[in-house]
LUMFIVO-166700 format. One record per residue (C-alpha): z, y, x. Coordinates in steps of 0.25 Angstrom, whole numbers, padded with zeros to 4 digits, always signed. Layout:
! LUMFIVO-166700
ZYX...
END
This chain:
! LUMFIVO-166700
+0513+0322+0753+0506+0310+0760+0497+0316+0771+0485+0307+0766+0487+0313+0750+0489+0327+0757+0474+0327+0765+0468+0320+0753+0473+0333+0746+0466+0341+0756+0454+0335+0759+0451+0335+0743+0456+0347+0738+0448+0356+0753+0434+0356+0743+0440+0357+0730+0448+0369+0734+0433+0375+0736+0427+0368+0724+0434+0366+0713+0444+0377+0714+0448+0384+0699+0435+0392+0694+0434+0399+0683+0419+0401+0679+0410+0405+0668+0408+0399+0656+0395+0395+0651+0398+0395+0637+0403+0409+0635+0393+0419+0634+0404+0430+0639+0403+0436+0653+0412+0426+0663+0419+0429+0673+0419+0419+0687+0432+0417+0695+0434+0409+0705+0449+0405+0711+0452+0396+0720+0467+0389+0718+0469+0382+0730+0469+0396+0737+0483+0398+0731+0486+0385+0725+0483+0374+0736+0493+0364+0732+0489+0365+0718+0471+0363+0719+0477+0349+0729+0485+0343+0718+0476+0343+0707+0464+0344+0716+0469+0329+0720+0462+0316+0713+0477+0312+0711+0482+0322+0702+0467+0328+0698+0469+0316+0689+0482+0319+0683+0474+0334+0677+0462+0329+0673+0459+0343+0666+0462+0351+0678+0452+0363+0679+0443+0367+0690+0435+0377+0681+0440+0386+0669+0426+0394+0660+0432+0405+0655+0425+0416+0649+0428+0433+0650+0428+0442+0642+0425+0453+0654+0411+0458+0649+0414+0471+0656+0418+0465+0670+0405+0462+0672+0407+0466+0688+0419+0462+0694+0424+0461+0708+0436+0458+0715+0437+0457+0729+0447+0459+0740+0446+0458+0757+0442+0443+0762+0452+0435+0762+0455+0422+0769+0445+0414+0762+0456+0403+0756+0461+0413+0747+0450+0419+0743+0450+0424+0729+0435+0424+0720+0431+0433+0709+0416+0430+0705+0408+0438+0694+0397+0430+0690+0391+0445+0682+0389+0452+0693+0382+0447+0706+0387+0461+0712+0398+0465+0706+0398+0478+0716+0384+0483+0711+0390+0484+0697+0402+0488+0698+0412+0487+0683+0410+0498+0673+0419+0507+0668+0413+0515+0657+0414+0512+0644+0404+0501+0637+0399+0500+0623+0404+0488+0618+0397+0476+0610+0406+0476+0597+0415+0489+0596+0423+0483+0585+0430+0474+0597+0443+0481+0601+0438+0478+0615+0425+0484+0614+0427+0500+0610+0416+0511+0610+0417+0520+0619+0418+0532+0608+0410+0533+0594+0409+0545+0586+0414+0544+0571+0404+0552+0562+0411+0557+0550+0403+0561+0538+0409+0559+0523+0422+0552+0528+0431+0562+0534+0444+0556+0534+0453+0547+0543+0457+0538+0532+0449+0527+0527+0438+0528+0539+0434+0516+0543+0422+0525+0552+0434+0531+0559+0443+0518+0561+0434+0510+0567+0427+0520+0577+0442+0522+0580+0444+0506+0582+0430+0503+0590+0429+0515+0597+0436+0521+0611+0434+0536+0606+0430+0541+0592+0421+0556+0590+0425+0559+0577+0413+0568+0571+0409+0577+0559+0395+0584+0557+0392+0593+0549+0378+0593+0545+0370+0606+0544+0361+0598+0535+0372+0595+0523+0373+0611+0524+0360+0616+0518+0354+0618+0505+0348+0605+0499+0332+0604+0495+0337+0610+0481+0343+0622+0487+0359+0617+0484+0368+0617+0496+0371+0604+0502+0384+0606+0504+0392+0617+0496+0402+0626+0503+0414+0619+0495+0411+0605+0500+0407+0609+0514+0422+0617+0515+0427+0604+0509+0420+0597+0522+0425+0606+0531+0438+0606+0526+0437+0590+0527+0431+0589+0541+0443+0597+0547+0454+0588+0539+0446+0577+0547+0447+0584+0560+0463+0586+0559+0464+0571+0554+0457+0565+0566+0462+0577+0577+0477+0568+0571+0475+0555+0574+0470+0560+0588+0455+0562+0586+0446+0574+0582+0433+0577+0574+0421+0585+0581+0413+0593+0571+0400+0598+0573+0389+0605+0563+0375+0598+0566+0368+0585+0563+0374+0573+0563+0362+0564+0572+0365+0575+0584+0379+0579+0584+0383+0564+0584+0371+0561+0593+0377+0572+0603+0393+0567+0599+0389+0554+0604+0381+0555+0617+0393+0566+0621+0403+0555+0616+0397+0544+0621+0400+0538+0608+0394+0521+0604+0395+0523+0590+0394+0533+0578+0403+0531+0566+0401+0535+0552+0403+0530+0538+0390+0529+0531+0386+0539+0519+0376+0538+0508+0369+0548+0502+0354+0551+0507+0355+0562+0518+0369+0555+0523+0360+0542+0527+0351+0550+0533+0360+0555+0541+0365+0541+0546+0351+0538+0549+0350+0550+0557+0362+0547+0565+0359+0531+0567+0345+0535+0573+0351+0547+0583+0361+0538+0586+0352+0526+0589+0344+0533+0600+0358+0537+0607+0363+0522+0606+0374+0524+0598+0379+0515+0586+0382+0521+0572+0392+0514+0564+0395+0517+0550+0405+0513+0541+0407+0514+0526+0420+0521+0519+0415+0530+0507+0418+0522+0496+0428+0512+0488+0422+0499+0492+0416+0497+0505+0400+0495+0505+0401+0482+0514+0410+0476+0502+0401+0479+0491+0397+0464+0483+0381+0469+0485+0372+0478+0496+0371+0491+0495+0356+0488+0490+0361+0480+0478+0371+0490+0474+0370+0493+0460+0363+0505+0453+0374+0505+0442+0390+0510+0443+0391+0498+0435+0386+0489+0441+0391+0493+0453+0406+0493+0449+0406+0479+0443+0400+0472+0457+0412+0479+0465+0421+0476+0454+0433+0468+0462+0427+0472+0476+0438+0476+0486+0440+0489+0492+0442+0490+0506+0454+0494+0512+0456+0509+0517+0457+0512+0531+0471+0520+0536+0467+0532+0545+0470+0528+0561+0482+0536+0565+0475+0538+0578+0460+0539+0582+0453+0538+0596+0450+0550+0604+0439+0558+0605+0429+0554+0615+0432+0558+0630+0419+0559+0634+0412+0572+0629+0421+0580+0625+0416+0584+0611+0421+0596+0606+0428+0594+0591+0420+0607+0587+0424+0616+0575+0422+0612+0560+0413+0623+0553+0415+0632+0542+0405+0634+0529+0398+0644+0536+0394+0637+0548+0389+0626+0538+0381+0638+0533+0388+0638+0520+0392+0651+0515+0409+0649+0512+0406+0661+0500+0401+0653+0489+0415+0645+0491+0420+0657+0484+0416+0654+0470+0427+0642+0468+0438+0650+0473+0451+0646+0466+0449+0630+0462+0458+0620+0471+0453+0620+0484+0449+0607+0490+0452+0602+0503+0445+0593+0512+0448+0585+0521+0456+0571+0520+0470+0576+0521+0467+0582+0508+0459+0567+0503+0472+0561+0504+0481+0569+0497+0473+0571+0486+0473+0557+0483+0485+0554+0486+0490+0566+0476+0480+0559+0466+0486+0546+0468+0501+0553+0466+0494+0559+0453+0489+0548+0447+0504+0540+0450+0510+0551+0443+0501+0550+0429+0501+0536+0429+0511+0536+0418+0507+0547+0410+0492+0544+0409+0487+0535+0397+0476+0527+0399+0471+0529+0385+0468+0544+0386+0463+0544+0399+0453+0531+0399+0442+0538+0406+0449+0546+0417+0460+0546+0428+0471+0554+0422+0463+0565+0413+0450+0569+0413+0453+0578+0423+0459+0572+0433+0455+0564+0445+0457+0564+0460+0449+0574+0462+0446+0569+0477+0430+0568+0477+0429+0580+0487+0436+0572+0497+0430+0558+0495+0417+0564+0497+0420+0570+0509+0426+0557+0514+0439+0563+0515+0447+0550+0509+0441+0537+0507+0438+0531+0491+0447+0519+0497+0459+0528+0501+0457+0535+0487+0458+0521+0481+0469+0515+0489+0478+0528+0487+0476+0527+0472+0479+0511+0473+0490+0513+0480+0497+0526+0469+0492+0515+0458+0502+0504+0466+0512+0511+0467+0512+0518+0452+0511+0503+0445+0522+0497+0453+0532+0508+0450+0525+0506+0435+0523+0493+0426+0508+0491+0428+0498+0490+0417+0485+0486+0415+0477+0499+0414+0488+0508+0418+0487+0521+0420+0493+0519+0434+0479+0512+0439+0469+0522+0431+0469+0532+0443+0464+0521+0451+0454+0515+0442+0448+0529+0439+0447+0532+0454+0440+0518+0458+0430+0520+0447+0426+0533+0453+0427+0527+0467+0417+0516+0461+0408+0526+0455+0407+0533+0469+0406+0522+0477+0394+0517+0467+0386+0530+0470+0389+0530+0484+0384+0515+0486+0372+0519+0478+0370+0531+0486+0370+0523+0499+0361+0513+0492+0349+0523+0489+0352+0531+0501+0339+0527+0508+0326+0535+0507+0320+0522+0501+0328+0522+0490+0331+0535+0486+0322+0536+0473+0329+0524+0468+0342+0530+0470+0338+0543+0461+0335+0533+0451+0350+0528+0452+0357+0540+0453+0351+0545+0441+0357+0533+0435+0370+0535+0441+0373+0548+0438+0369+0546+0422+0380+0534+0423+0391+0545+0427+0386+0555+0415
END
């Protein structure tokens, strides 16, 4: 190289080693956290900053870069220090945080934070606690799915309420020993179905605003999940829990999963529901129903911190309800509870229906299933919450598919009369329970007397 080129070169390049060295620096448009870093090329590339440092051959890249803006995700290396023992200063190496002046005085976090928006993947709670009430299952839980998708550790909890065991104002017990050995029986199936897929169910006897109050703060949990109800006292007890809840700082998210159609697709708000069956089933004529939800084959654990005990599932007499009067129904068919059961039972009414498809006739049996007598019988379980109206529906759907495919299909077969029979009484109970949670508010609780008079003289 001609010595006269090669001092140009040096003389040029001495200050723009020092200036305009490759920077990367904050952008002024982005309104995430940014990052300064500051690296100096000609340290280990001196060769290279001369030649395109050089008038002569800066022309030939006109778009060469001496600053790059690039924004960073890195909300939570909000204090960041590298640093090594002085070096020589010609390769001395920068890392600048323009967040923290003294990255030392505040040093980086370890512990968990709550995030903005759990449902990002990248932004988990730190542990929630799933409040099971009417929807003891694994199936069809969207409450259960999506604490197990937003959530680091999932508390799966049951209460039983001493309230629901005394007798009403009109002296008649509020829970009966036959339905509350049901409920026990189905809270245990729950407990085995969870304790499967790698999770537990903790159980305790009290009310629901303390014992998940206490839950929580032992937990550390950021959120309460639960699928709302709605009769009168059931909303209460929401309000109840939102407000104890509240004070702690902890968020209650509901969900909704007790009937066919899902309230958020209804074609009208919940205060312009109809006060007619009627009328009610014509504007959800055509309406889609939601797709079920399979049961996770694995759940999150339990919470580490804490170390909540599962405790024990009472008996009648803890409950304060004498097992004797039990006595007097001895030898009719036993049912049951719990979601194991749920599903077979439907699905041994699905086989049922596939096997008298041929042998019913329509013309007999206009106003029924299969007889006067017969039904799924499968009430008990869908009150409980034990299996979903949505999976009744699409195991049903799916026996009706397979009987008119081996079967030339008609119109108005007796293949499809199971399921018609079965969605109209799913619509009549999703009816009553939309209406239900419509007058559910003191404020309307005289008006909705006045409609469910009306109902029940359309039933008779």
């Amino acid at each position: 190289m001609d010595s006269n080129l090669q001092e140009n070169l040096t003389g040029e390049t001495k200050s723009a080693e020092e200036q305009d060295a490759l920077a990367i620096v904050p952008s002024s448009s982005s309104s995430l956290p940014i990052a300064s870093i500051s690296l100096s090329f000609s340290t280990f590339f001196p060769s290279y900053t001369q030649f395109f440092l050089h008038p002569r051959f800066s022309q030939l890249f006109p778009h060469h870069p001496n600053k790059v803006k690039i924004p960073t995700q890195a909300s939570s290396l909000t204090h960041l220090s590298l640093s090594t023992a002085p070096p020589p200063p010609p390769s001395r190496i920068s890392f600048n945080s323009t967040v923290a002046a003294n990255p030392l005085q505040s040093p980086l976090s370890l512990g968990p934070r709550r995030p903005v928006d759990p449902s990002s993947a990248a932004a988990l709670r730190r542990a929630s606690v799933v409040w099971f009430r009417n929807d003891l299952r694994v199936h069809d839980n969207e409450c259960l799915s999506s604490a197990n998708d937003e959530c680091v550790s999932v508390l799966p909890v049951y209460c039983f309420d001493p309230r629901d065991y005394v007798k009403s104002s009109s002296g008649f017990d509020k829970t009966g020993p036959f339905r509350a050995q049901f409920l026990i029986e189905s809270v245990s199936d729950l407990r085995k179905n969870l304790q499967a897929r790698g999770s537990d169910l903790v159980v305790r006897v009290g009310k629901p605003e303390s014992v998940l109050v206490e839950l929580a703060k032992e937990v550390g949990a950021d959120a309460i999940y639960a699928h709302r109800e709605v009769s009168h006292d059931e909303v209460k007890a929401e309000e109840r829990i939102e407000a104890a809840m509240k004070e702690e700082g902890v968020e209650v998210k509901y969900f909704w999963g007790s009937t066919l159609y899902h309230m958020d697709d209804l074609p009208f708000k919940l205060g312009e529901m109809p006060a007619n069956y009627g009328a009610f089933r014509d504007k959800v004529k055509g309406l889609e129903i939601r797709k079920t939800m399979a049961a996770l084959d694995q759940l999150k654990g339990l919470p580490s911190r804490g170390d909540v005990e599962p405790g024990d599932i009472p008996s009648l007499v803890d409950l304060g309800i004498n097992p004797s009067a039990r006595t007097s129904q001895e030898g009719k068919p036993a049912r049951v509870g719990g979601e194991t059961e749920a599903l077979n039972r439907i699905q041994s009414f699905a086989a049922e229906c596939q096997a008298r498809s041929n042998k019913a006739k329509q013309k007999d049996n206009s106003n029924s299933v299969y007889g006067s007598n017969f039904s799924c019988k499968i009430s008990p379980w869908l009150a409980m919450g034990c299996i979903s109206p949505r999976s009744m529906f699409d195991e049903l759907k799916k026996t009706v598919a397979s009987t008119t495919s081996a079967v030339t299909s008609k119109k108005g077969s007796s293949g499809d009369i199971g399921l018609n029979w079965l969605m109209y009484e799913l619509l009549w109970r999703d009816f009553f329970r939309f209406i239900t949670k419509k007058y559910s508010s003191a404020k309307r609780q005289v008006e909705a007397a006045v409609h469910a008079t009306a109902c029940a003289g359309a039933l008779a």
